[in-house]
N, C-alpha and C positions, 0 to 999 in steps of 0.2 A: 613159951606159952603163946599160943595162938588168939588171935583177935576173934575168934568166933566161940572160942572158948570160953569167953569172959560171958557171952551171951545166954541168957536162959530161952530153951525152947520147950513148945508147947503143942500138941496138935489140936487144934479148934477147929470148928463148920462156922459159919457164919448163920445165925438164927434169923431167919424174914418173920419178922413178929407181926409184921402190919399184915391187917383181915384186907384180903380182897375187896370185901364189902363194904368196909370202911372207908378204902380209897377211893371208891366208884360213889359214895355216898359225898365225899369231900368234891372231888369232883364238879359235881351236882351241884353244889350247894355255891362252890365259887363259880361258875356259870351262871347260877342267880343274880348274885352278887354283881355281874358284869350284867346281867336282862337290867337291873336297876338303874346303871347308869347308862344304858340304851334308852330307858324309859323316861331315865330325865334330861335327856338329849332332845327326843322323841316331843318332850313338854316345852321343851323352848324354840322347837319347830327346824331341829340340827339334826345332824348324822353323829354318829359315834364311830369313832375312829379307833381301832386301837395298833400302837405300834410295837413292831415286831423287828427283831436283828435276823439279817438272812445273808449269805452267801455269795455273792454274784463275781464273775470274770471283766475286771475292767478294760479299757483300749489294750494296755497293753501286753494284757496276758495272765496278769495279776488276780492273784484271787482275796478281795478285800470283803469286811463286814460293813453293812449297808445298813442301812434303818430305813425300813420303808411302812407304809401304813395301811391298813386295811378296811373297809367297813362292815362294823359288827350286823349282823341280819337279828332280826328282830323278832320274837316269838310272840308277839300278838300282832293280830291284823283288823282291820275294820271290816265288817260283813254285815247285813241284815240291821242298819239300824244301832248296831255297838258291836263292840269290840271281845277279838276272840282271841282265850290266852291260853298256849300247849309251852306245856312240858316237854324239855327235848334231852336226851342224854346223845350228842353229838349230834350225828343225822339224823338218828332217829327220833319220832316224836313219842312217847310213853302213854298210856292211860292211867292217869294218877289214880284215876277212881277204880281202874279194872277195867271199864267197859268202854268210857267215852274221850276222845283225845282232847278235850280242849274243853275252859270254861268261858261262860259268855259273861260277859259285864255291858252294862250300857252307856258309861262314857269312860274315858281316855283316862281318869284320876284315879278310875275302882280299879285300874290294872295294879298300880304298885300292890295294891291289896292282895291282889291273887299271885303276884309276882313272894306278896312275905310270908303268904301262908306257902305257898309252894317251898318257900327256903328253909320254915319251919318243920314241914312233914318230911322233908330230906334232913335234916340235922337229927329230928328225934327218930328215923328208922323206916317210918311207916312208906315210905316210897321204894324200899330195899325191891321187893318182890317186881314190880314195874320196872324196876333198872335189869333184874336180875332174866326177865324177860326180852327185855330190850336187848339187853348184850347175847341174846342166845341165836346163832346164825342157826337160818334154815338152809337144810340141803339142799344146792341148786341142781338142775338139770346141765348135763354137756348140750350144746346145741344140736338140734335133731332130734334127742332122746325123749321130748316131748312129743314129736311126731310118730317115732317109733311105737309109742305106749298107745298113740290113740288110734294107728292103725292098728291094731291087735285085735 
């Protein structure tokens, strides 16, 4: 008797059960989660820091893991008098509303506010459409091909 014999086989696919939209929404939501402790870094007049394992080649040729640290950037900025807070899914910045990229508050405290509700309307769904926009790349032009269309 043979050792593979004893073995029961089966043919199986593996099921991806998880919604695209799901993940892009989870995402989202933990990107929140980190604007927060930006924002109470931001409150105690700090940088947020966050640390990351990376890769690098040492003197001697070695390829070892490193921890090094990065500064998180900040999705509100001060403008006009108070403060302005966008929604971002990576680089890109969203219009949570549809139409306008950012909301305005007038001091530094009403951000966490717009930081929970933004964390809210991404957990319950209503942000899907803004994300699902945001991930949609535009076709770019080859270089020239711009030139070409407007001399025509």
């Amino acid at each position: 008797m043979t050792h593979l014999a004893k073995l029961t086989f089966k043919t199986v696919s593996k099921s991806t059960a998880r919604d695209p939209m799901i993940a892009r929404r989870d995402k989202l939501v933990a990107a929140l989660e980190e604007q927060k402790l930006v924002f109470d870094a931001a409150v105690r007049g700090e940088q947020h820091m966050i640390e990351r394992s990376k890769w690098m080649t040492n003197d001697q040729g070695e390829r070892v893991l490193v921890k090094t640290q990065r500064r998180a950037r900040a999705w509100f900025f001060q403008q006009d008098q108070g403060w302005y807070v966008q929604c971002r899914y990576g680089a890109r910045v969203i219009a949570a509303d549809g139409v306008n990229n950012a909301v305005f508050v007038k001091t530094l405290k009403d951000v966490a506010t717009v930081l929970e509700a933004f964390a809210a309307a991404a957990a319950a769904g209503e942000l899907d459409a803004a994300i699902a926009k945001a991930t949609q790349r535009e076709p770019g032009l080859k270089p020239g091909a711009a030139r070409a269309i407007a001399n025509e």
